[in-house]
C-alpha positions in Angstrom: 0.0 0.0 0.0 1.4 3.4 -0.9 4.7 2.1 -2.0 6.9 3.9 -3.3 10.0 1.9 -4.2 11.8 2.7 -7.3 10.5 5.9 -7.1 12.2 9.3 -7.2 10.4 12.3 -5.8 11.3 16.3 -5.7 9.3 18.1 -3.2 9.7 22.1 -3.7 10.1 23.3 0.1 10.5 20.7 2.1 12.2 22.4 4.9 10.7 24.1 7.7 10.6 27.3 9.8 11.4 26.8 13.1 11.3 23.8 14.7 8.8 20.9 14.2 6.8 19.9 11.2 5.9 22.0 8.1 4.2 20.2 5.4 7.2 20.1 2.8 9.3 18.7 5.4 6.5 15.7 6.3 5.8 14.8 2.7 9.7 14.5 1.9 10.2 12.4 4.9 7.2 10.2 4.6 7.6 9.8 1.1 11.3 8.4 1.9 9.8 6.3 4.6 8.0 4.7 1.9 10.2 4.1 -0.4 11.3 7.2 -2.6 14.2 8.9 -3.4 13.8 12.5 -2.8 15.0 15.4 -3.9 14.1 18.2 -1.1 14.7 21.7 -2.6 14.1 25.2 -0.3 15.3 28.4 -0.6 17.1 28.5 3.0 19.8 25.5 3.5 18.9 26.1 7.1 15.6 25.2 6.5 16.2 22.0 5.0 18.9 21.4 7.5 16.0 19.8 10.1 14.6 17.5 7.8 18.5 16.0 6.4 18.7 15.9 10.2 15.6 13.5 10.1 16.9 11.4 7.0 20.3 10.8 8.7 18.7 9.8 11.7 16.0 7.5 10.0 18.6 5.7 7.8 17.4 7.4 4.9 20.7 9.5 3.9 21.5 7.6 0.5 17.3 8.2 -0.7 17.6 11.9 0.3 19.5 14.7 -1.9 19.0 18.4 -0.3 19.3 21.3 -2.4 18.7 25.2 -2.4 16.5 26.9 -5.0 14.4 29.6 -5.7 11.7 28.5 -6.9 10.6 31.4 -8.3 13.8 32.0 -11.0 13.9 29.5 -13.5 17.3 28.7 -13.9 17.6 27.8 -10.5 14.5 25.4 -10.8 15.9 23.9 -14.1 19.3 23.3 -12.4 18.1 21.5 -9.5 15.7 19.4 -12.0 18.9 18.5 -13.5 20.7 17.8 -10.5 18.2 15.5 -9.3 18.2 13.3 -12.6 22.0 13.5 -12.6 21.7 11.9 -8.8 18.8 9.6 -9.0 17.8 8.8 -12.4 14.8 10.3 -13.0 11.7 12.0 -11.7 8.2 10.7 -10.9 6.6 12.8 -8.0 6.6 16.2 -8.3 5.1 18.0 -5.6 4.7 21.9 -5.5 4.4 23.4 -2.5 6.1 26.6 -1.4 3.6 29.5 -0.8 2.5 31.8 2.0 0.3 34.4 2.3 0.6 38.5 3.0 -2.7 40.4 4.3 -4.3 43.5 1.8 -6.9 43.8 -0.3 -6.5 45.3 -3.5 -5.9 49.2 -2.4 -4.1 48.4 0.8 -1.5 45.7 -0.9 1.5 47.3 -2.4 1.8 46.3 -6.3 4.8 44.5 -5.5 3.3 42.8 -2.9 0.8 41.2 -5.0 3.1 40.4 -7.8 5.4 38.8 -5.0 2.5 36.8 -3.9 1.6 35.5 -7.5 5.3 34.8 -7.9 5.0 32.4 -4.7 2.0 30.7 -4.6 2.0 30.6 -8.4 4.9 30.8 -10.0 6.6 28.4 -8.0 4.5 25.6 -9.0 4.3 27.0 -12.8 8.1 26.6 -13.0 8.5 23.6 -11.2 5.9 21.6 -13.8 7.9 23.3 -16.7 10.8 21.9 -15.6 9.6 18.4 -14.6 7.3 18.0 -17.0 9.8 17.0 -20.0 11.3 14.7 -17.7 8.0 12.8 -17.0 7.3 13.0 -20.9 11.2 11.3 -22.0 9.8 8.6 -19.5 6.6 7.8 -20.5 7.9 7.5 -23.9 10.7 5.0 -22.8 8.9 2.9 -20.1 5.3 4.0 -20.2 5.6 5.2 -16.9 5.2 9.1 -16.7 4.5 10.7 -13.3 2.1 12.3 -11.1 2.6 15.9 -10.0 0.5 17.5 -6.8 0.2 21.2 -6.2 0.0 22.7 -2.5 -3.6 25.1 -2.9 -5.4 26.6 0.1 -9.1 27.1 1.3 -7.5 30.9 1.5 -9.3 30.8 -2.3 -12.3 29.3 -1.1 -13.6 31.3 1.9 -12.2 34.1 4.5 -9.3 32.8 6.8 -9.7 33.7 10.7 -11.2 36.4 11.4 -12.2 37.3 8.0 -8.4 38.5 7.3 -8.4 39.2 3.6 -5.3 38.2 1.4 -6.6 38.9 -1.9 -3.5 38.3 -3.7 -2.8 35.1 -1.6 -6.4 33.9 -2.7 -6.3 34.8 -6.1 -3.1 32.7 -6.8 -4.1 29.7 -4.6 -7.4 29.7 -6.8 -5.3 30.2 -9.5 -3.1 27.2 -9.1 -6.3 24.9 -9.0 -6.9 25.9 -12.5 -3.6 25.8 -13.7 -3.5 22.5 -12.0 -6.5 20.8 -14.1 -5.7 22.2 -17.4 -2.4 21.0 -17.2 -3.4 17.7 -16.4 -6.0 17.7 -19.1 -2.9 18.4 -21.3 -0.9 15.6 -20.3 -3.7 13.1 -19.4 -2.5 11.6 -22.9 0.9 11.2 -21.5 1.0 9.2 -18.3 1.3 12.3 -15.9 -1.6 12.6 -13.4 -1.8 16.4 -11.9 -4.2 17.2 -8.7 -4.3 19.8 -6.0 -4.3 19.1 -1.6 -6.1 22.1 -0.4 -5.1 22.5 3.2 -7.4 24.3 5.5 -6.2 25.6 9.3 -2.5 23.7 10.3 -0.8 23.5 13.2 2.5 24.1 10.9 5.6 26.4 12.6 4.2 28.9 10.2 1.4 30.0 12.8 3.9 31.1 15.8 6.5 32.1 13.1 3.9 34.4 10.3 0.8 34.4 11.6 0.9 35.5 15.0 3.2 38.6 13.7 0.8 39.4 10.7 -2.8 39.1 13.1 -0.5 41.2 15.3 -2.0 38.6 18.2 -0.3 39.4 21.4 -0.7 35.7 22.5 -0.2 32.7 20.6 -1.7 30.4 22.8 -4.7 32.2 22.0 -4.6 32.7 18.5 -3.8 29.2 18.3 -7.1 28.3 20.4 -9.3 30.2 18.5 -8.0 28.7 15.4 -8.7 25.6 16.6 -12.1 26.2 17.8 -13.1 27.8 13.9 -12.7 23.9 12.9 -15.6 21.8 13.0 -13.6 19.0 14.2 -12.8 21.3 17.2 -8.8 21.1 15.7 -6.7 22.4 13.1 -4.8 19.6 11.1 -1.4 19.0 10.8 1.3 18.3 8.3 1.0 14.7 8.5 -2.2 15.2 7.2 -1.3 17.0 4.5 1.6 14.7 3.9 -0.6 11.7 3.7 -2.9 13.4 1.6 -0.2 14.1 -1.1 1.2 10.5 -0.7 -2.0 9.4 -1.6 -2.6 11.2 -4.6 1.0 10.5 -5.8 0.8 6.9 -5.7 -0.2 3.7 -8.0 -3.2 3.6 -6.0 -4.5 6.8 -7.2 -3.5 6.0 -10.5 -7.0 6.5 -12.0 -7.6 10.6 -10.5 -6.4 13.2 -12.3 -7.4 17.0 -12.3 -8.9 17.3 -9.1 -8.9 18.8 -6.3 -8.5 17.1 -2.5 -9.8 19.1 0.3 -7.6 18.2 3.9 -9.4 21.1 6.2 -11.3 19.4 9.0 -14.7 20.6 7.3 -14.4 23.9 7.8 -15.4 24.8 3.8 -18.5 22.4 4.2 -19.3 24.6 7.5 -19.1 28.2 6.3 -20.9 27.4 2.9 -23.5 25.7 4.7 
């Protein structure tokens, strides 16, 4: 079940603020555990410093190949792409998911705000399917066996976040991604790559004590963290495991038949505000 043996993966920002467990940094190790070799790229080395800490300590050191990148330059993305064949062969998992959000609508949010948050949340995972992409396509041709990509979206495109904060350039490039996600795997559905999108709703990721505490200028973590919990139906936010699993999931043989959709991780909350 879920294995992934044989299998090479590159997950786009799989470290981690702070300490503990941010979703990149879950998916990369879980997807080791099962089997993969992964390629972990983030744009801090630091950042990715935690989760070679967690490959060393798990055994997993010859499956896991850390490397910077901004994901939002294209050489940089294409060089790492390359790197990873060079290492392990090939790629077959591609999974998207460095974002973040900034608060503003559209008069309060600086131009370049907005542009930097279409260039994160969108960009990112634009670039990292051009890259990968060709290299699923040389596969399929040779083997028949082409790959599956899965973007990192948000409910942050679906409905307000706490508190009805708005992040309208946050929301319109997580929304944006879901499209870009199912045309592009209408356009390679012919070609043995599967695309699909985890939408995330409220997790307990570093990123709440590290971003969001400081950007809901909330004096008290402990309560933001409460009430964030409490605006879940199932009285908790998630985690990245679940998001991990999630991803796993859609990235495997078993899901071999889905393909430009869309799989909501988020505790019910969207199912409770559009009710």
């Amino acid at each position: 079940m879920l294995n992934f043996e044989g299998k090479v993966a590159f997950v786009a920002g799989a470290g981690s603020v702070g300490e503990g467990w941010g979703n990149g940094k879950a998916t990369a190790v879980l997807l080791a555990r099962q089997g993969a070799r992964v390629c972990g790229v983030d744009l801090q080395a630091e950042a990715l410093a935690s989760t070679t800490a967690i490959m060393q300590a798990e055994g997993l050191a010859d499956r896991w190949l850390p490397l910077t990148c901004d994901m939002t330059a294209s050489d940089q993305v294409a060089s790492v792409v390359d790197e990873c064949v060079a290492k392990f062969g090939r790629i077959d998992v591609l999974v998207n998911n460095v974002g973040g959000s900034a608060p503003g609508d559209p008069v309060s949010m600086p131009e370049d705000v907005w542009q930097k948050q279409l260039d994160f949340n969108l960009t990112t995972a634009f670039l990292g399917c051009k890259h990968v992409l060709p290299v699923m396509e040389r596969q399929f041709e040779a083997d028949g066996k082409g790959g599956a990509i899965v973007n990192i979206g948000s409910v942050g495109a679906m409905t307000f976040q706490l508190g009805g904060r708005v992040s309208a350039g946050y929301a319109a490039a997580k929304a944006g991604l879901v499209a870009f996600s199912r045309s592009t795997a209408i356009a390679y559905v012919r070609k043995g790559i599967r695309v699909n999108t985890v939408i995330p709703g409220s997790m307990h990721t570093p990123l709440v004590e590290h971003r969001l505490v400081k950007q809901l200028g909330a004096s008290d973590a402990e309560q933001l963290i409460a009430r964030r919990h409490a605006a879940v139906p199932m009285g908790r936010m998630g985690d990245a495991w679940d998001v991990a699993h999630a991803v796993a999931f859609l990235a495997s043989d078993e899901a071999g038949y889905i393909t430009a959709t869309q799989l909501v991780v988020d505790g019910g909350m969207t199912a409770a505000r559009s009710a």
